[in-house]
Biotite code that builds the C-alpha atoms (Angstrom):
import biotite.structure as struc

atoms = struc.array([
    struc.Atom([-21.535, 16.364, 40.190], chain_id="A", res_id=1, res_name="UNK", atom_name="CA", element="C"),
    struc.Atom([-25.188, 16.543, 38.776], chain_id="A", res_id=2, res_name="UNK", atom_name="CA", element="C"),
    struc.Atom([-26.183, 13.655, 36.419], chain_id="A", res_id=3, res_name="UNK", atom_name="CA", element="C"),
    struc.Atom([-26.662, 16.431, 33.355], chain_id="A", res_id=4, res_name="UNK", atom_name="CA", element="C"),
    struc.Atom([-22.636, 16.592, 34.335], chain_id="A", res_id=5, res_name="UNK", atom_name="CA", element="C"),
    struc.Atom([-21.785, 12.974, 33.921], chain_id="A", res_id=6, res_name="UNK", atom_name="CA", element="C"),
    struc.Atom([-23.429, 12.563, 30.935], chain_id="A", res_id=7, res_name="UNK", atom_name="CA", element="C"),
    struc.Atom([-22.014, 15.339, 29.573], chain_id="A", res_id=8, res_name="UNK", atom_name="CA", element="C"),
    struc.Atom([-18.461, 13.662, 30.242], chain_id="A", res_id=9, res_name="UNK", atom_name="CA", element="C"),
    struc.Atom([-19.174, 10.561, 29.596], chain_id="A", res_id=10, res_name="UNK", atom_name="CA", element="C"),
    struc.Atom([-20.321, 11.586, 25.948], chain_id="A", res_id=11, res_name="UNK", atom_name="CA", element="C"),
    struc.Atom([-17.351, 13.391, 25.421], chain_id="A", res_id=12, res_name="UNK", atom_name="CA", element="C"),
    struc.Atom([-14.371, 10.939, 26.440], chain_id="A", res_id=13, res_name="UNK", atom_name="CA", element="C"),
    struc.Atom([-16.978, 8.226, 24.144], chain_id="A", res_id=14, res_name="UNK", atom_name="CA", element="C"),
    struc.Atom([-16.633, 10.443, 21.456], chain_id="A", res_id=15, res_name="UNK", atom_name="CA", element="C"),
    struc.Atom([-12.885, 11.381, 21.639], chain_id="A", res_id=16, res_name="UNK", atom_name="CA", element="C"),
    struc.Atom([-12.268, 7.732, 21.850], chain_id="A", res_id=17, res_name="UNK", atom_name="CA", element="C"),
    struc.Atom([-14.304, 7.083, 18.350], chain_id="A", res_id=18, res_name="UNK", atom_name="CA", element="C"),
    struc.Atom([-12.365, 10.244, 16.806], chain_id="A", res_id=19, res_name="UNK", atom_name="CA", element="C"),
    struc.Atom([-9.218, 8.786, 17.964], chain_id="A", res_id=20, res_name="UNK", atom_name="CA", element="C"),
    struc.Atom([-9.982, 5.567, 16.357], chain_id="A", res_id=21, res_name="UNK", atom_name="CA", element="C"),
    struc.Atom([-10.960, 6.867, 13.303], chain_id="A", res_id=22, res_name="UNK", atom_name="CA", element="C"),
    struc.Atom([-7.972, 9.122, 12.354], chain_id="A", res_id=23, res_name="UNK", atom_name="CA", element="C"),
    struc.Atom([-5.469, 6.292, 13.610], chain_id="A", res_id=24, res_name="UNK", atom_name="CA", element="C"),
    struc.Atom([-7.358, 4.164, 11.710], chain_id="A", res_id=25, res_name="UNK", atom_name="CA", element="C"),
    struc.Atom([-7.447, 6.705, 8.288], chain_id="A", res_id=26, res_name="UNK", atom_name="CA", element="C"),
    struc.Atom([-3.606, 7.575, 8.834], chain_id="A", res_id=27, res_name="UNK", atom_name="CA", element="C"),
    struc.Atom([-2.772, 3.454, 8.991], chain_id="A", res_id=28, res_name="UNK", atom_name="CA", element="C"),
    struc.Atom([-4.885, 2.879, 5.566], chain_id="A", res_id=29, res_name="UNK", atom_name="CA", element="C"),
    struc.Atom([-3.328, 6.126, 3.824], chain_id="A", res_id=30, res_name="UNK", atom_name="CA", element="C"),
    struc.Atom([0.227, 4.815, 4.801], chain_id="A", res_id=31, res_name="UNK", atom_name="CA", element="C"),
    struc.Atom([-1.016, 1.667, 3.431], chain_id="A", res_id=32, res_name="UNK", atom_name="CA", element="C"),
    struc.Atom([-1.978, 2.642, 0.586], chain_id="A", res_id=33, res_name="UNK", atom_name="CA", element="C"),
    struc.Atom([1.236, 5.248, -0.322], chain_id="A", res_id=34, res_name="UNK", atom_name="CA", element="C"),
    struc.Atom([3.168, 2.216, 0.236], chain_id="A", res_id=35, res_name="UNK", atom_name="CA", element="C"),
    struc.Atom([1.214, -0.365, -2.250], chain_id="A", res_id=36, res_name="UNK", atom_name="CA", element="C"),
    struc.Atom([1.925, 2.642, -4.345], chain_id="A", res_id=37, res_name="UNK", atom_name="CA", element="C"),
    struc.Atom([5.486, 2.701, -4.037], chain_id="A", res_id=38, res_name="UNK", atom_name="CA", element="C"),
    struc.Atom([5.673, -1.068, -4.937], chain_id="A", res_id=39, res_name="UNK", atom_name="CA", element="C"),
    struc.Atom([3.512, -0.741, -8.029], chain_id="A", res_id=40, res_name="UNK", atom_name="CA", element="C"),
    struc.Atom([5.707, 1.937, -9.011], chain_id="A", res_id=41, res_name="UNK", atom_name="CA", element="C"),
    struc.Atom([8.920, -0.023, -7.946], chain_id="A", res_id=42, res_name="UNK", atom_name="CA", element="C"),
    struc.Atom([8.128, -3.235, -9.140], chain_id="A", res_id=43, res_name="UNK", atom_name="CA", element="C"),
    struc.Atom([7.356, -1.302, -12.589], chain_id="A", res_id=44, res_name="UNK", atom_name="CA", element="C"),
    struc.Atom([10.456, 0.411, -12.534], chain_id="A", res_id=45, res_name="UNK", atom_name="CA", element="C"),
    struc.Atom([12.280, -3.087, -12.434], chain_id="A", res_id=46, res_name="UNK", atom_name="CA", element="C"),
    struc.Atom([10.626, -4.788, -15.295], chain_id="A", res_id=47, res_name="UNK", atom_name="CA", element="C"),
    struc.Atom([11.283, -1.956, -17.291], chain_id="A", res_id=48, res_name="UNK", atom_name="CA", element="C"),
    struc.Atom([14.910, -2.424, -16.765], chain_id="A", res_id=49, res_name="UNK", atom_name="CA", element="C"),
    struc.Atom([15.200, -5.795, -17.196], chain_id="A", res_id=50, res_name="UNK", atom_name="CA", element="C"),
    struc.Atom([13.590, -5.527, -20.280], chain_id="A", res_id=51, res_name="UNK", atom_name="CA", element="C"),
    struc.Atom([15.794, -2.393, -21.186], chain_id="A", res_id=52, res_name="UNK", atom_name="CA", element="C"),
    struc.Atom([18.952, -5.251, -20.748], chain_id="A", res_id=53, res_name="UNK", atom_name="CA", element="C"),
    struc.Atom([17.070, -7.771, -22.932], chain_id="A", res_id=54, res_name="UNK", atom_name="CA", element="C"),
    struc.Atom([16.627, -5.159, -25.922], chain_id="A", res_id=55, res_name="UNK", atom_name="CA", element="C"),
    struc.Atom([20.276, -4.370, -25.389], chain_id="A", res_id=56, res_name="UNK", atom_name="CA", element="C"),
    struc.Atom([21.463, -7.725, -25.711], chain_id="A", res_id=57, res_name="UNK", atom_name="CA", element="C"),
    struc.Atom([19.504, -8.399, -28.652], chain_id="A", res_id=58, res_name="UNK", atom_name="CA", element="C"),
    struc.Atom([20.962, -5.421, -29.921], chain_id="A", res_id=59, res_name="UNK", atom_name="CA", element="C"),
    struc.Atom([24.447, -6.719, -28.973], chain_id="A", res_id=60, res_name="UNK", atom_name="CA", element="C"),
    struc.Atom([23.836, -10.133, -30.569], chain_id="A", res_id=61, res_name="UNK", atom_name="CA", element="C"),
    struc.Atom([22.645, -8.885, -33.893], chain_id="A", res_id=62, res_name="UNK", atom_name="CA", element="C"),
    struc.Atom([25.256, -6.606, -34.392], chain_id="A", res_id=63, res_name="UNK", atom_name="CA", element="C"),
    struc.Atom([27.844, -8.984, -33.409], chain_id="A", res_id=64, res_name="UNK", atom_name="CA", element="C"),
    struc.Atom([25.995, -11.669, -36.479], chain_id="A", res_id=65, res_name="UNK", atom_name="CA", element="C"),
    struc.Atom([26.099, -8.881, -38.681], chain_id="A", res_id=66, res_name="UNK", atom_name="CA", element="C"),
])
């Protein structure tokens, strides 16, 4: 193979390897990310029922003093 040839290859498997990289790298944030997501939006969820319970049994004790 000529030299022109080996560069050639050489640049391209260095390049696929960066690309590679990159997109695993992207793919592991964006799952990281969707899933901080989902535990803001869980851990939300749950402190809006617990305080949904509280109001309800304030609710339950002032009817039952009334």
């Amino acid at each position: 193979m000529s030299r022109e040839t080996n560069k050639s290859l050489f640049f391209g498997a260095i390049s696929g390897l960066t690309l590679g990289w990159t997109a695993k790298s992207l793919a592991s944030r964006r799952v990281g990310f969707l899933d901080k997501l989902r535990r803001i939006d869980q851990r939300i969820y749950e402190d809006g029922r617990v305080r949904a319970e509280k109001i309800q049994q304030i609710k339950q004790d002032v009817h039952k003093k009334i």
